[in-house]
C-alpha positions in Angstrom: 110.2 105.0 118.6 112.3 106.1 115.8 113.4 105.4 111.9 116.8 106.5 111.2 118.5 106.0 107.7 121.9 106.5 107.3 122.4 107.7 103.5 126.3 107.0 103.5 125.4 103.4 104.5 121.9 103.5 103.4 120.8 101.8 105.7 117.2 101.9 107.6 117.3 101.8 111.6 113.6 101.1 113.2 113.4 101.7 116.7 110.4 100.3 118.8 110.2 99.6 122.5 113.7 97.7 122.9 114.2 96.5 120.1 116.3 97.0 116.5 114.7 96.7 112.9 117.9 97.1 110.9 118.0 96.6 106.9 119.8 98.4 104.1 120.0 99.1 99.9 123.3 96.9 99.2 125.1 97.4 96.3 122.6 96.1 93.8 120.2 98.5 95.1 118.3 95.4 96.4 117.0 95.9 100.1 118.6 93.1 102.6 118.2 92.6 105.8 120.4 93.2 108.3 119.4 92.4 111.9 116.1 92.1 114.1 116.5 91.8 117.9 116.8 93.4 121.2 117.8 97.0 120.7 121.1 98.3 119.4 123.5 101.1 118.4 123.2 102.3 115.1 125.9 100.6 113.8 127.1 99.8 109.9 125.9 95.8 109.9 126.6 95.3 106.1 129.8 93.0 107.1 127.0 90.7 108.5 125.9 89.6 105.3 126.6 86.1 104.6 127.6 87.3 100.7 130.8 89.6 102.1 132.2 86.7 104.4 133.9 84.6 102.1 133.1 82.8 98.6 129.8 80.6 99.4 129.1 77.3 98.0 126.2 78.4 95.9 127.2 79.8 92.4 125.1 81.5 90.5 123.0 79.9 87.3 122.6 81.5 84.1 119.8 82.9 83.9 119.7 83.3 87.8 122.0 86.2 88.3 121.1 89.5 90.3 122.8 93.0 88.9 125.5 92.0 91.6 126.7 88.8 89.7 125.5 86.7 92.7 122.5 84.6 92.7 119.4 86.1 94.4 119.5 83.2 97.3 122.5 84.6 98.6 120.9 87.7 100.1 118.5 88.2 102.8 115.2 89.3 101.5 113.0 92.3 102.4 111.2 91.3 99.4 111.2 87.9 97.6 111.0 88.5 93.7 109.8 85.5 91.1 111.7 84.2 88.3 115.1 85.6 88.5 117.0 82.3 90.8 115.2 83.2 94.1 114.3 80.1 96.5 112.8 81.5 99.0 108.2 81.7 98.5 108.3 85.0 96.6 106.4 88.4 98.3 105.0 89.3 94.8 103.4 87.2 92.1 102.0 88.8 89.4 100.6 88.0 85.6 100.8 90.4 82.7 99.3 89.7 79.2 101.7 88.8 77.9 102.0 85.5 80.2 105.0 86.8 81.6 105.5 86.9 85.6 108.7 87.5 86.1 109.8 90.4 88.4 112.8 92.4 89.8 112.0 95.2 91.9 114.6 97.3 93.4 114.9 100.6 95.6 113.7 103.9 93.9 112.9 105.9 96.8 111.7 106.0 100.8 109.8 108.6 103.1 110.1 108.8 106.9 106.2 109.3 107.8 105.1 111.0 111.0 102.5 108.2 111.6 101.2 105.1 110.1 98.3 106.0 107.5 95.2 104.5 108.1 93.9 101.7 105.4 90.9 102.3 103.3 87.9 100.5 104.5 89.7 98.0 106.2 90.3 98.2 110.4 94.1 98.7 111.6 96.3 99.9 114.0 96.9 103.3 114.2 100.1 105.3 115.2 103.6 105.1 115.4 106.5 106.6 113.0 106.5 104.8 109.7 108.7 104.1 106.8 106.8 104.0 103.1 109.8 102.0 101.0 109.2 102.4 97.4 110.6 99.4 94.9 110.4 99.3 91.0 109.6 96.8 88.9 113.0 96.5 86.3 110.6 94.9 83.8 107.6 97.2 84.2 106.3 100.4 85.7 104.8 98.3 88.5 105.6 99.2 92.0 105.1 98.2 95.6 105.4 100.3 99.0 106.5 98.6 101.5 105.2 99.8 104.6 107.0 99.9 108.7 105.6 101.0 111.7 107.8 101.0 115.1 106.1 102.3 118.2 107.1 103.3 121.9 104.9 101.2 123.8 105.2 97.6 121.6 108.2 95.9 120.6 106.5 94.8 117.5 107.0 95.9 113.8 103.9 96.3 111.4 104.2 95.9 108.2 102.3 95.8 104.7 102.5 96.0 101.3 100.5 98.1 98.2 101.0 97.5 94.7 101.0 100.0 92.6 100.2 99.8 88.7 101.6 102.4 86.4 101.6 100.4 83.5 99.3 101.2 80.5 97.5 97.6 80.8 95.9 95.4 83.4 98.4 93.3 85.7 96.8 90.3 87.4 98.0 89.9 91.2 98.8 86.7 91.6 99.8 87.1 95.0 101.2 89.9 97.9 102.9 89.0 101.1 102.8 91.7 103.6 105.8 90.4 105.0 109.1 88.5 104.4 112.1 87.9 107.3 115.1 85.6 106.9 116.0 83.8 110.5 119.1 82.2 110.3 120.0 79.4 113.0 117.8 76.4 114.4 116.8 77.9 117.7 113.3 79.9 116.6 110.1 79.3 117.8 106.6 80.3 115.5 103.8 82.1 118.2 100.6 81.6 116.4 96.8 82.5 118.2 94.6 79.3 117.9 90.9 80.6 116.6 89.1 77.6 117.2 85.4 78.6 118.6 85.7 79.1 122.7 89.7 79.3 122.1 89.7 82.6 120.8 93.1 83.7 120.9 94.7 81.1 122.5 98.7 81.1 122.0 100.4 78.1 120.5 104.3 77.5 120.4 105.8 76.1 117.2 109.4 75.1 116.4 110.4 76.1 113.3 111.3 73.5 110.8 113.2 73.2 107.5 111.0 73.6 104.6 107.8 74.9 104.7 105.0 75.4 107.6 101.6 76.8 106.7 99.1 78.2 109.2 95.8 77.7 108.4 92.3 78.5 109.6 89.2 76.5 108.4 
């Protein structure tokens, strides 16, 4: 297992068992993803992005423009904000007293942790080298850490999210998404584990449609 970042490129490289969690800061210091697959070299992806091949259809609104010039929808998110042209369900939601929700968080800093801390009061899994990626609020002194965990023996990524409020007043969390992950293509399948009583557990293919597809337990 292994998290790399290339600081010419800035780009993050997570390493688990054989496969490639690849995303970077682009020029808008907004983190976009790059790649997630079977594993590969640490190569500079940013010519994948679908905003450096050619002019795309979608222009950007007033009113909907990133620090870039280019509409939010245009990237591939790490982390969904609200209110500033993005399509996608957003990670964050969150209510100030004002009555205003809108965010934009962007990069302010990373750390390459030796293992993945433990929660407080809640069960999780343990191990594995971690990155803690740190995004501020342009708006506010909110932020969230965005937590990765790669390990030797899983080719899975685990991820979560804290917010953080340094603000002089209570913020209202309207929502937090522990994770976000643009697929591109029609060919993807949804896993899910049925929970039904005497089917604990039991695995259930999905094809992934357009629009939205909500999992639900009663």
């Amino acid at each position: 297992m292994a998290v790399f970042y290339n600081e010419e490129t800035k780009t993050f490289y997570l390493e688990g068992k054989g496969i490639s969690y690849v995303f970077g800061i682009n020029e808008t210091n907004f983190p976009e993803h790059y790649y997630f697959g079977t594993r590969i070299g640490r190569d500079d992806l940013r010519y994948t992005t679908e905003h450096n091949i050619g002019d795309s259809a979608e222009a950007a609104l007033p009113g909907q423009v990133h620090a870039g010039g280019k509409s939010y929808n245009l990237y591939r998110s790490e982390f969904s904000v609200y209110g500033n042209g993005e399509l996608r369900e957003c990670s964050f939601a969150m209510l100030f007293g004002n009555g205003s929700r809108i965010n934009d968080f962007n990069y302010e800093t990373h750390e390459i942790l030796p293992e993945k801390p433990a929660i407080s009061g809640m069960p999780s899994m343990r191990g594995g080298e971690t990155l803690k990626l740190t995004l501020k609020d342009k708006n506010s002194e909110m932020r969230v850490h965005l937590f990765y965990t790669v390990y030797d023996d899983a080719a899975v990524v685990a991820r979560r999210m804290e917010a953080e409020n340094r603000t002089a007043e209570s913020v209202k969390i309207l929502r937090a998404y522990s994770f976000a992950l643009d697929v591109y293509g029609n060919d993807h399948d949804l896993l899910t584990l049925e929970n039904a009583w005497a089917r604990e557990n039991r695995p259930e293919r999905t094809h992934l449609p357009h629009g939205t597809l909500m999992i639900d337990e009663k």
